[in-house]
SETOR-639560 format. One line per 10 residues: number of its first residue (from 1); their letters; for each residue y, x, z of N, C-alpha, C, O. Coordinates in Angstrom, 1 decimal. Atoms other than C-alpha are relative to their C-alpha. Last residue first. Layout:
# SETOR-639560
NUM> A> Y,X,Z,Y,X,Z,Y,X,Z,Y,X,Z; ...
//
This chain:
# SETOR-639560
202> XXXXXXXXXX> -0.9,-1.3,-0.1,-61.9,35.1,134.2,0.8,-0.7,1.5,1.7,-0.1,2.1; -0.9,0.5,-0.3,-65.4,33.9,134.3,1.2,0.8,0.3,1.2,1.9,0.8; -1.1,-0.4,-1.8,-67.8,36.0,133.0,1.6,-0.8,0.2,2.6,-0.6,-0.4; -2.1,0.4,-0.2,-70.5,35.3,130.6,0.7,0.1,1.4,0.5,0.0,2.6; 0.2,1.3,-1.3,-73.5,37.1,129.8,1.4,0.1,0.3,2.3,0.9,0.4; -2.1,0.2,-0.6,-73.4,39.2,126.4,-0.2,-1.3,0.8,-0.6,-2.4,0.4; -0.2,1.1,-0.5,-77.2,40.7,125.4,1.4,-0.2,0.9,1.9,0.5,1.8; 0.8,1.2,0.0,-78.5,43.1,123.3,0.3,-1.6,0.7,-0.1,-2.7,0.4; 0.1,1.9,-0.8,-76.2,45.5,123.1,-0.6,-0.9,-0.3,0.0,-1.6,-1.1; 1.6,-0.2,-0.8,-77.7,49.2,122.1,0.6,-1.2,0.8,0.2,-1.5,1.9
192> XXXXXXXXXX> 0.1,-0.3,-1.1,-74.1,50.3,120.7,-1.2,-0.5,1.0,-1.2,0.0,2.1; -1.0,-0.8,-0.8,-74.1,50.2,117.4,0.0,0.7,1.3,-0.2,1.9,1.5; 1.0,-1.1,0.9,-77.3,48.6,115.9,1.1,0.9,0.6,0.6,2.0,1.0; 1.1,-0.7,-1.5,-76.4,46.1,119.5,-0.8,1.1,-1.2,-1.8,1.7,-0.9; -0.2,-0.4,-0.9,-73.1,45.7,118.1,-1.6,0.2,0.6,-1.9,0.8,1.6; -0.7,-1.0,0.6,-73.7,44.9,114.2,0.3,0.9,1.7,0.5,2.1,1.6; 1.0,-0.5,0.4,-76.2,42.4,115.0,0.5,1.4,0.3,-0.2,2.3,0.8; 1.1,-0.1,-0.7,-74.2,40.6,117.5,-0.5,1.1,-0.7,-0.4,2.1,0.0; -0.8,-0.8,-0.7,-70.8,40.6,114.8,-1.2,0.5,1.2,-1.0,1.8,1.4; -0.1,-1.3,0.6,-73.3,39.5,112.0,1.0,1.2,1.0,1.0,2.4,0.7
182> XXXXXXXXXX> 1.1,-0.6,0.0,-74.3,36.8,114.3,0.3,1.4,-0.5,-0.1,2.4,0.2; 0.4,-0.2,-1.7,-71.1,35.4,115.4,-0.9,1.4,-0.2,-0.7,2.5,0.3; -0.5,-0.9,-0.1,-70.1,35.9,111.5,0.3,0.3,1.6,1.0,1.2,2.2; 0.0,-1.3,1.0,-72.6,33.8,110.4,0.6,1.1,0.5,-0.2,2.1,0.5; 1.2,-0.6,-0.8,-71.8,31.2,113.3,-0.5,1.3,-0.5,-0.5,2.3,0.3; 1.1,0.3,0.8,-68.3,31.0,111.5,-1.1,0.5,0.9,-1.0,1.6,1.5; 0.5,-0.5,1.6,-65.7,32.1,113.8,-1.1,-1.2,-0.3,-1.5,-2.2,0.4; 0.0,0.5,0.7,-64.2,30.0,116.9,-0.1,0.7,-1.6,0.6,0.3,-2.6; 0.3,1.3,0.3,-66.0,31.1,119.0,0.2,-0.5,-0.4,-0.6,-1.4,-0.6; -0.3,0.9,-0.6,-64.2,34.7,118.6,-1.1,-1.3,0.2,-2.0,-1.1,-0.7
172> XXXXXXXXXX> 0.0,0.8,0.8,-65.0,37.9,118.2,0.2,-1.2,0.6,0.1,-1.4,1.8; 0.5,1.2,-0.5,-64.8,41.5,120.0,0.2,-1.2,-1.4,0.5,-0.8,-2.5; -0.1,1.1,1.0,-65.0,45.2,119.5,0.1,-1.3,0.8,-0.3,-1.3,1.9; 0.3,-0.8,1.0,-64.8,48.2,122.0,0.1,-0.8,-1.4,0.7,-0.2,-2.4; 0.4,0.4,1.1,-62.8,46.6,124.6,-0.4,0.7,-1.5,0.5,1.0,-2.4; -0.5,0.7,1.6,-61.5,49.1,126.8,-0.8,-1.0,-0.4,-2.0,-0.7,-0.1; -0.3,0.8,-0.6,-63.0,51.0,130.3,1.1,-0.8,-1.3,2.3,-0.6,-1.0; -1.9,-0.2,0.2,-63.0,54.4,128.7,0.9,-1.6,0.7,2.1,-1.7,1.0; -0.7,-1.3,-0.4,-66.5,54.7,130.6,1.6,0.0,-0.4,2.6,0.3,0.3; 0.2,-0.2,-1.7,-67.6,51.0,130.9,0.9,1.2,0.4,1.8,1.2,1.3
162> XXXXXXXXXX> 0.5,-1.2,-0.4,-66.8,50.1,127.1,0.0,0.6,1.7,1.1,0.6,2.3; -0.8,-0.9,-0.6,-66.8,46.7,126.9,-0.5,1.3,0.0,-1.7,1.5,0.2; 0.6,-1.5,-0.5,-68.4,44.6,124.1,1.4,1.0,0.8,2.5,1.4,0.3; -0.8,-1.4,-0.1,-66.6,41.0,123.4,-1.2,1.0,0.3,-2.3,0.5,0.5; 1.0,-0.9,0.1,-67.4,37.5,122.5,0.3,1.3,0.1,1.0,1.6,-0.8; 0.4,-0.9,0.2,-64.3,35.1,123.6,-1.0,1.0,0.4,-1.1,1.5,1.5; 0.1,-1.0,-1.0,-64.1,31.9,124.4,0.0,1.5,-1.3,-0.2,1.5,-2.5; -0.2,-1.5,1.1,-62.8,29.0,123.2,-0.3,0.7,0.8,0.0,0.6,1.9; 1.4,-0.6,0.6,-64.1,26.1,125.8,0.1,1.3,-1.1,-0.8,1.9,-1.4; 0.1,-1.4,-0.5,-60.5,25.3,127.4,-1.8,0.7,-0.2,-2.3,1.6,0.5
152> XXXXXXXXXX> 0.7,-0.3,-1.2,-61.0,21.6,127.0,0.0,1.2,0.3,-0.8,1.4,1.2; -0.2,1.0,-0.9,-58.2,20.9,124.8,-0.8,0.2,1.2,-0.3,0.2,2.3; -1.3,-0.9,-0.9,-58.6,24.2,122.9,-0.1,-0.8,0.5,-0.8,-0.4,1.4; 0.5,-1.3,-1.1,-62.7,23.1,122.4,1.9,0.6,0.2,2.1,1.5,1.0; 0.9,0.6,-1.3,-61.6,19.3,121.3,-0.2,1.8,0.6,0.0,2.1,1.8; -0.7,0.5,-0.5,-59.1,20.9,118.5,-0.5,-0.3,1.6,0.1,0.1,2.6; -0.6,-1.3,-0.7,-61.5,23.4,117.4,1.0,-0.7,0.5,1.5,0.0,1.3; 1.0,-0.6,-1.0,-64.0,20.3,116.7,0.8,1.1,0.6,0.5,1.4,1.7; 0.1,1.1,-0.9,-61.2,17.9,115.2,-0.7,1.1,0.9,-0.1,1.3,1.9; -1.3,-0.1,-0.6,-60.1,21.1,112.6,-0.2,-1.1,1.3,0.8,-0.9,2.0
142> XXXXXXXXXX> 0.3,-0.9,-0.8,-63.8,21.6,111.9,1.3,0.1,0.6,1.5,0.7,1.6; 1.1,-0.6,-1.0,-64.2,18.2,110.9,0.3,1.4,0.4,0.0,1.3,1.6; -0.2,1.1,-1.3,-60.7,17.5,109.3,-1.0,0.4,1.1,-0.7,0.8,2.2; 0.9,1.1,0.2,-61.3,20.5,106.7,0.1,-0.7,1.3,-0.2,-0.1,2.3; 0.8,0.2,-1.4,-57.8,22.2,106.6,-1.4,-0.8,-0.1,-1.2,-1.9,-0.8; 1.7,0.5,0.5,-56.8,23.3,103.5,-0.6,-0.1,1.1,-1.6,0.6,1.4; 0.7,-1.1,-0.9,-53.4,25.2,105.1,-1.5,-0.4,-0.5,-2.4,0.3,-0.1; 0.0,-0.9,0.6,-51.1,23.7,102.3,-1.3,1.2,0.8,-1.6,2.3,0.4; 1.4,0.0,0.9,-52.5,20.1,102.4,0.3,1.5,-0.4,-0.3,1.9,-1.4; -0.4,-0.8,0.7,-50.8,20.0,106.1,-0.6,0.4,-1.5,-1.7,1.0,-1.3
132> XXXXXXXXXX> 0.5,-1.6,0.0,-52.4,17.5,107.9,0.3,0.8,-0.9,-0.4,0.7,-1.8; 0.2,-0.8,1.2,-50.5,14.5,109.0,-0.3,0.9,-0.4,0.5,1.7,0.0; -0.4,-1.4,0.2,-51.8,13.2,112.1,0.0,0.3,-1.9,-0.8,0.3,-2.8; 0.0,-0.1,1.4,-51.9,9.6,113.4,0.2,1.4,-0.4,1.2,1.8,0.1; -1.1,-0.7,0.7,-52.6,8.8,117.2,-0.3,-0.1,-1.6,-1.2,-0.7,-2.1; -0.7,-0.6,-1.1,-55.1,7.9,120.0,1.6,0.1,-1.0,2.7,0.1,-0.4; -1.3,-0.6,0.4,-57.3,5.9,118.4,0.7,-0.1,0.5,1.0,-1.1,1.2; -0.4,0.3,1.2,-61.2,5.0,119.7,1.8,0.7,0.0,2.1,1.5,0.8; -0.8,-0.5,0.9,-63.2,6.0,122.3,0.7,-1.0,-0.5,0.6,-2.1,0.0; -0.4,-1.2,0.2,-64.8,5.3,125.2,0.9,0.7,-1.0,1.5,1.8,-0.8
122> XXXXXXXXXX> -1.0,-0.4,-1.3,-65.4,1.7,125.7,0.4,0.9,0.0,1.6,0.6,0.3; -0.6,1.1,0.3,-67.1,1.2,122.1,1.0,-0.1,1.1,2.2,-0.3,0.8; -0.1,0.5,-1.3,-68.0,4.6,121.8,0.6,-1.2,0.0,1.6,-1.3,-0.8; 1.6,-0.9,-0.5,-68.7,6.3,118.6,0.0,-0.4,1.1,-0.8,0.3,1.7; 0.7,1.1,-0.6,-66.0,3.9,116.8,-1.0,0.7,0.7,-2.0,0.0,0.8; 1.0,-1.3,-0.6,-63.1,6.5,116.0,-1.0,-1.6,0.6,-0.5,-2.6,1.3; 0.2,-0.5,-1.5,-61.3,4.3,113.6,-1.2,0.6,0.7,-2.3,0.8,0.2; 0.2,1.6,-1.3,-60.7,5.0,110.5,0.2,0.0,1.0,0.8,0.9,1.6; -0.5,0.7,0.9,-59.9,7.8,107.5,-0.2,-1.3,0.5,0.1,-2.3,-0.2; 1.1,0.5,1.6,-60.7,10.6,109.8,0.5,-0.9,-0.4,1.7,-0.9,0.0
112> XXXXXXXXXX> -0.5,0.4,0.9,-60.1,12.8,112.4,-0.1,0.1,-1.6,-0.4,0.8,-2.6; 0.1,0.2,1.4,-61.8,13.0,115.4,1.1,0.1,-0.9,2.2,0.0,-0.4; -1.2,0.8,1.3,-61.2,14.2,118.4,-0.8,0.4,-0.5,-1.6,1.3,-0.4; 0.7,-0.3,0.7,-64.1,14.9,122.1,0.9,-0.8,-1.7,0.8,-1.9,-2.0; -0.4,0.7,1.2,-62.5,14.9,125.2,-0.3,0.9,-1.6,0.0,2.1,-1.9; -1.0,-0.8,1.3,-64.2,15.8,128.2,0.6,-0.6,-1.0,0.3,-1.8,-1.1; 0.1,-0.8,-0.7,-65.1,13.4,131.3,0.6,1.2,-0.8,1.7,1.7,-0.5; 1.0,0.6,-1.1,-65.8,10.6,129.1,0.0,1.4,0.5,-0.9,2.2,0.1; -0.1,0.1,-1.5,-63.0,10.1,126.5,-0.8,0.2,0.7,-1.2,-0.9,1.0; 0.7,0.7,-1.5,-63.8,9.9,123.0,0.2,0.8,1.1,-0.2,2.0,1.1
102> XXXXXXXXXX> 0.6,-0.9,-0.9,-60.9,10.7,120.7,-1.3,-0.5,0.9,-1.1,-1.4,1.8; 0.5,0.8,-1.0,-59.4,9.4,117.4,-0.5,1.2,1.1,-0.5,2.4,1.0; 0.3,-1.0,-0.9,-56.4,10.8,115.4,-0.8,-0.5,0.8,-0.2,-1.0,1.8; 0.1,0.4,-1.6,-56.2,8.9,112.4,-0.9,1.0,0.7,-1.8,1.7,0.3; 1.3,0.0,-0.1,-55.3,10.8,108.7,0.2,-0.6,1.9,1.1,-0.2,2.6; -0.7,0.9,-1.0,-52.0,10.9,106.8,-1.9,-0.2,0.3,-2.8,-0.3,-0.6; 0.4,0.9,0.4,-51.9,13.9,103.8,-0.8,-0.9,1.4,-1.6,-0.2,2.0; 0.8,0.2,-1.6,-48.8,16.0,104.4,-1.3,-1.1,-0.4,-0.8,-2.1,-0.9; -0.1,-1.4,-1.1,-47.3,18.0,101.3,-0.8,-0.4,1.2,-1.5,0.4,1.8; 1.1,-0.5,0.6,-47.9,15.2,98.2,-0.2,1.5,1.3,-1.1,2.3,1.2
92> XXXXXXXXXX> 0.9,0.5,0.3,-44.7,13.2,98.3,-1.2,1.4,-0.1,-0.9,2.3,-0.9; 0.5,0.3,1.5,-42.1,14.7,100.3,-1.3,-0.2,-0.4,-2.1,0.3,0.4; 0.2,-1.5,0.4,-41.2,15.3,103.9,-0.4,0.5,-1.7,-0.5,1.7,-2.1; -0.7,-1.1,-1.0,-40.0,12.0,105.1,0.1,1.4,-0.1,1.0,2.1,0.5; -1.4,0.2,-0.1,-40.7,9.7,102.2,0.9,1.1,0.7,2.0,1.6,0.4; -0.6,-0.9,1.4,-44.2,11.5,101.6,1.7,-0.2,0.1,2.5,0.7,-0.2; -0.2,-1.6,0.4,-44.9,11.4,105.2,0.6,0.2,-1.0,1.5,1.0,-1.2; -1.2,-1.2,-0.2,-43.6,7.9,105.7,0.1,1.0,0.2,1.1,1.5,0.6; -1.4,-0.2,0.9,-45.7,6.5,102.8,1.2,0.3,0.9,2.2,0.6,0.4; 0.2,-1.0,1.3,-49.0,8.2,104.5,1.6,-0.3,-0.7,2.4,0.6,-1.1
82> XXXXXXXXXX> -0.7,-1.1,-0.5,-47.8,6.5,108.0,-0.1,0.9,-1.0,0.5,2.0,-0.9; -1.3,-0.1,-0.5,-48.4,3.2,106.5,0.8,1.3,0.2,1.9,1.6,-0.3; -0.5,-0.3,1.5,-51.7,4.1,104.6,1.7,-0.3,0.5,2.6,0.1,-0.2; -0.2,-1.4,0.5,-52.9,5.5,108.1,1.0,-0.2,-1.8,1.6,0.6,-2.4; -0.7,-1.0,-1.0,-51.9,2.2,109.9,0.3,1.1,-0.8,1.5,1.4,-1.1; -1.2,0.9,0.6,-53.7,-0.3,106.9,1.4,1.1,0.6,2.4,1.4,-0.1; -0.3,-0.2,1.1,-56.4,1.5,107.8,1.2,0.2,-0.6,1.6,1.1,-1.3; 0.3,-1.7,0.1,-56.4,1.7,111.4,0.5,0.0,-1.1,1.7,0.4,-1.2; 1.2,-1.0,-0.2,-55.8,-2.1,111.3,0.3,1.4,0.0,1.5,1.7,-0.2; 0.7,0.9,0.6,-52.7,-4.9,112.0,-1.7,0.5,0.1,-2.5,0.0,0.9
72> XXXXXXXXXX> 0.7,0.6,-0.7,-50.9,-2.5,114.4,-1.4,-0.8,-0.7,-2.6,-0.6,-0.3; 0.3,1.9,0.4,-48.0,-2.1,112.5,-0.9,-0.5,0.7,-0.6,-1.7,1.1; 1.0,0.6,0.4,-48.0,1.6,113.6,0.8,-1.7,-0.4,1.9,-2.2,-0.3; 0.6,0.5,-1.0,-44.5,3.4,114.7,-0.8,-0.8,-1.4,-0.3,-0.9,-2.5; 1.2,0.9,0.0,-42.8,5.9,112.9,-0.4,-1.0,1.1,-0.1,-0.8,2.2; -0.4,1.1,-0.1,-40.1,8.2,113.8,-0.1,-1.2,-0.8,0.8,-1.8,-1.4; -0.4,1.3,1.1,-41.8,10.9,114.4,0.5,-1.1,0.2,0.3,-1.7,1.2; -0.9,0.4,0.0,-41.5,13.6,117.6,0.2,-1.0,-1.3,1.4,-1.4,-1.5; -1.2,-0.9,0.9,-44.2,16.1,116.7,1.6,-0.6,-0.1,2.5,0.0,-0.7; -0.7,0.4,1.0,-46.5,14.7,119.2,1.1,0.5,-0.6,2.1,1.0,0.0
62> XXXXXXXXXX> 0.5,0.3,1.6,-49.3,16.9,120.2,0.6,-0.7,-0.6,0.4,-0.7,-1.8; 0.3,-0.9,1.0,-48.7,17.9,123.6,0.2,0.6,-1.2,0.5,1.7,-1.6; -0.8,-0.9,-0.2,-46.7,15.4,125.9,-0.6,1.7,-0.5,-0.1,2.8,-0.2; -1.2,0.0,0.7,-48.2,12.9,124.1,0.6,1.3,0.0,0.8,2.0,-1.0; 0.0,-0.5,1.2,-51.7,13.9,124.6,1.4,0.1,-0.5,1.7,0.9,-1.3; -0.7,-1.1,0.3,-51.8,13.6,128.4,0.4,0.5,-1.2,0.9,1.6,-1.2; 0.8,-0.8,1.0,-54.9,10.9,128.4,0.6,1.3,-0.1,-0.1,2.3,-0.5; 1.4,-0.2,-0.9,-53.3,8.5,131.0,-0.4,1.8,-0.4,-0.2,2.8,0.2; -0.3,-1.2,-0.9,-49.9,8.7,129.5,-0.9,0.3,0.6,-0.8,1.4,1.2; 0.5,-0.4,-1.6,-50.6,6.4,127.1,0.4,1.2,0.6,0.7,2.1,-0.1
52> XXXXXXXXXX> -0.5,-0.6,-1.0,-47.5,6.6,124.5,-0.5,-0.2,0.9,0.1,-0.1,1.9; -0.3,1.1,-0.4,-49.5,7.0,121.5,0.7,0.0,1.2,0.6,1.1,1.8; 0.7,-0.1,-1.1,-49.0,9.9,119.3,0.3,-1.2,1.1,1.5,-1.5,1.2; -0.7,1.4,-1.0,-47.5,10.8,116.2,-1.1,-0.7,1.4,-2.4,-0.6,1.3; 0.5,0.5,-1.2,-47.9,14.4,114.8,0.1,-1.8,0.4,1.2,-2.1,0.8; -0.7,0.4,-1.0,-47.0,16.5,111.9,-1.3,-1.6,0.6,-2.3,-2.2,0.1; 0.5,1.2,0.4,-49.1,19.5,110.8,1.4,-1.1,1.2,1.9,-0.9,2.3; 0.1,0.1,1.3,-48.4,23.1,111.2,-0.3,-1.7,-0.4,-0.7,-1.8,-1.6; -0.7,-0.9,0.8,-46.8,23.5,114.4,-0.5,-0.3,-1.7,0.4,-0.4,-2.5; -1.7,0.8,-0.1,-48.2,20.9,116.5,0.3,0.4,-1.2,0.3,-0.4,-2.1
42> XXXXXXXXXX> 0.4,1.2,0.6,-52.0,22.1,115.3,1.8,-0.8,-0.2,2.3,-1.5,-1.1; 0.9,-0.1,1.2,-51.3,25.6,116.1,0.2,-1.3,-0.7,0.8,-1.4,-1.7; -1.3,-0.2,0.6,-49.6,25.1,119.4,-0.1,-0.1,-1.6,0.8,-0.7,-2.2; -0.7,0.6,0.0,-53.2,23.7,120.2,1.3,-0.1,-0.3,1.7,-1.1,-0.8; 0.6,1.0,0.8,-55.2,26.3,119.0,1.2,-1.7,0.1,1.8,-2.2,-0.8; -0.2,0.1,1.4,-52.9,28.7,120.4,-0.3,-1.2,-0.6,0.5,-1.9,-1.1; -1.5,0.2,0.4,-53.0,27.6,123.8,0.4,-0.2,-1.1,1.2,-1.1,-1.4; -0.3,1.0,-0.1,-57.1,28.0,123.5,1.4,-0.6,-0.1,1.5,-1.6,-0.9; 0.4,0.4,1.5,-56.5,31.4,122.2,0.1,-1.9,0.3,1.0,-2.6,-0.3; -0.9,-0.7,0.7,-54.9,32.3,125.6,-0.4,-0.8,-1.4,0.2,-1.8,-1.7
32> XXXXXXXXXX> -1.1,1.2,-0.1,-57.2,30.3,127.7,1.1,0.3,-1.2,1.5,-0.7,-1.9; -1.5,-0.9,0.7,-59.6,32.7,126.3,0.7,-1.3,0.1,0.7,-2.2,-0.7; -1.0,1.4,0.7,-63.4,31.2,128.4,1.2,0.9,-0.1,1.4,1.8,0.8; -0.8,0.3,-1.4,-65.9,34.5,129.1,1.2,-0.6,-1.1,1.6,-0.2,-2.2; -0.1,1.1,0.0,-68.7,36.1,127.3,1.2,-0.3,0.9,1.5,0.4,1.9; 0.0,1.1,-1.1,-69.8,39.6,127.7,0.7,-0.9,-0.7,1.3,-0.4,-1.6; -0.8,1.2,1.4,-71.3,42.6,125.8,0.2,-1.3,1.1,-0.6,-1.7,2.0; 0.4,1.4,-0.3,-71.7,45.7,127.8,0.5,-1.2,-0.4,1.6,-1.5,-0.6; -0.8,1.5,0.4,-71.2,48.9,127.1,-1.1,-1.0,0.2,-2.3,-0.9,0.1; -0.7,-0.4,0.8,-72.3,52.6,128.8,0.9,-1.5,-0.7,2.1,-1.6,-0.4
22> XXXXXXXXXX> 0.2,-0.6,1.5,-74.9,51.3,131.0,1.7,-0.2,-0.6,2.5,-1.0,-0.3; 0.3,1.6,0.7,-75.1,51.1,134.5,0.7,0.9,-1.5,1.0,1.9,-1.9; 0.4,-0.1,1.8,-76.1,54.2,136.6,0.6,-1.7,-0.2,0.4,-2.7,0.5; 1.0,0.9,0.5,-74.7,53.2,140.5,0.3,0.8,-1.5,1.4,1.1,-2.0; -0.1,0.1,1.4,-73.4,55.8,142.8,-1.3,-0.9,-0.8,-2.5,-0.8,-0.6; 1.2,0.7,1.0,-72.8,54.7,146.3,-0.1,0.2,-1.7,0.5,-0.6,-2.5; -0.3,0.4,1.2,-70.6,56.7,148.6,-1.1,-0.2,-0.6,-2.1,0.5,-0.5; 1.7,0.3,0.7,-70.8,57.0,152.6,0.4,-0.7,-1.6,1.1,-1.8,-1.7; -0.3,0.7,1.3,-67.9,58.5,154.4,-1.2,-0.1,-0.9,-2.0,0.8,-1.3; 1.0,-0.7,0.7,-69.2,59.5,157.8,0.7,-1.3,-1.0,0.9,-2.5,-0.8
12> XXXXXXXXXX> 0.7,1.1,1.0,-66.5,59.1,160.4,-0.6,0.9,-1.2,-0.3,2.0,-1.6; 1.6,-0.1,-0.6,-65.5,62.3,162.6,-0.7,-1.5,-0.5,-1.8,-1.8,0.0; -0.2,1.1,-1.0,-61.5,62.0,161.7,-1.5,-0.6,0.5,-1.6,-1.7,1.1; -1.0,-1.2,-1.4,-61.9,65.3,159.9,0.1,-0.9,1.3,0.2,-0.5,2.5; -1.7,0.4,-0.1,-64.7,63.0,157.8,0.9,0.7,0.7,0.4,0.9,1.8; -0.1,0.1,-1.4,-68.5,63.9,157.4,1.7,0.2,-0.2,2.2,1.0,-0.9; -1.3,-1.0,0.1,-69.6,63.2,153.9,0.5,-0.4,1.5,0.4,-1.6,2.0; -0.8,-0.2,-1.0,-72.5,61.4,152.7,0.5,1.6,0.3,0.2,2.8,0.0; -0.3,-1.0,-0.2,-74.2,60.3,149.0,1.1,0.0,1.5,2.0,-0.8,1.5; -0.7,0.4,-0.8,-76.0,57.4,147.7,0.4,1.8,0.8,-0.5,2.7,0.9
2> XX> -0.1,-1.1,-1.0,-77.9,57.3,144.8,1.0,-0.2,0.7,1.9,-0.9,0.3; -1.2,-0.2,-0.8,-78.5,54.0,142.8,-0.3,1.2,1.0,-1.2,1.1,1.8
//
């Protein structure tokens, strides 16, 4: 850092600080934006049914408005219920009927699967029923896991800034493939000499 002065008309000394910092810089930092998506996302392409706790906030999310209700009896018995009023309601073979579980404990952590969510005996279990669209090929697991990170606001975005044009040079998401975390890392520090993206709260 150099530092440079200047005598003022108004007899103050103007004192300027020049700092070197590097050209780009790769950073980190939570995409409420994407997060929104993810969840608009899920409404939008898949239908919904949702319990009416209110505790949890899910209704006023994620249900698509069905006019369904459980039996109650089991999970099971539940999902094969709400399976014959997808095909009835939207036709046979388009939505296929899966429980929406969640554990609860400070964050929230969905499932969805072909039972109930048992990974907590106080903390979890079913919240809802989701038909999943069989035209988007969704795999349940990664569609539960990107669900839990837009809910909690954990999507983030990987980025390289340029300092001097002051832009985003490239970026990527959290929710890629690790693979293509990596290959985006690699490809930015043989690029631009980034080695390391520390996170910044927005």
């Amino acid at each position: 850092m150099s530092v440079s002065k200047s005598l003022l008309e108004n007899g103050n000394v103007q004192v300027t600080e020049v700092t070197e910092i590097p050209r780009y810089q790769g950073f980190e930092e939570y995409d409420d934006a994407t997060c929104e998506c993810v969840r608009e996302d899920f409404v939008e392409q898949n239908k919904v049914w949702i319990t009416d706790r209110e505790r949890e906030g899910f209704k006023g999310v994620f249900d698509t408005g069905e006019d369904w209700e459980p039996e109650g009896k089991s999970v099971e018995d539940d999902i094969e219920s709400f399976q014959k009023y997808l095909d009835e309601e939207y036709g046979k073979g388009k939505y296929e009927a899966f429980a929406l579980g969640a554990y609860i404990h400070s964050n929230v952590s969905f499932s969805i699967t072909k039972g109930p969510d048992n990974r907590c005996r106080w903390d979890s279990g079913t919240v809802g029923f989701v038909g999943l669209n069989k035209e988007c090929n969704y795999n349940p697991d990664v569609l539960a896991s990107q669900l839990s990170d837009g809910w909690n606001g954990w999507i983030e975005r990987i980025y390289v800034w340029d300092n001097y044009e002051e832009d985003v040079v490239d970026e990527v998401s959290s929710l890629d493939t690790t693979e293509e975390i990596r290959a985006f890392k690699d490809r930015m520090k043989e690029q631009y000499g980034v080695t390391e993206f520390k996170h910044r709260d927005c």
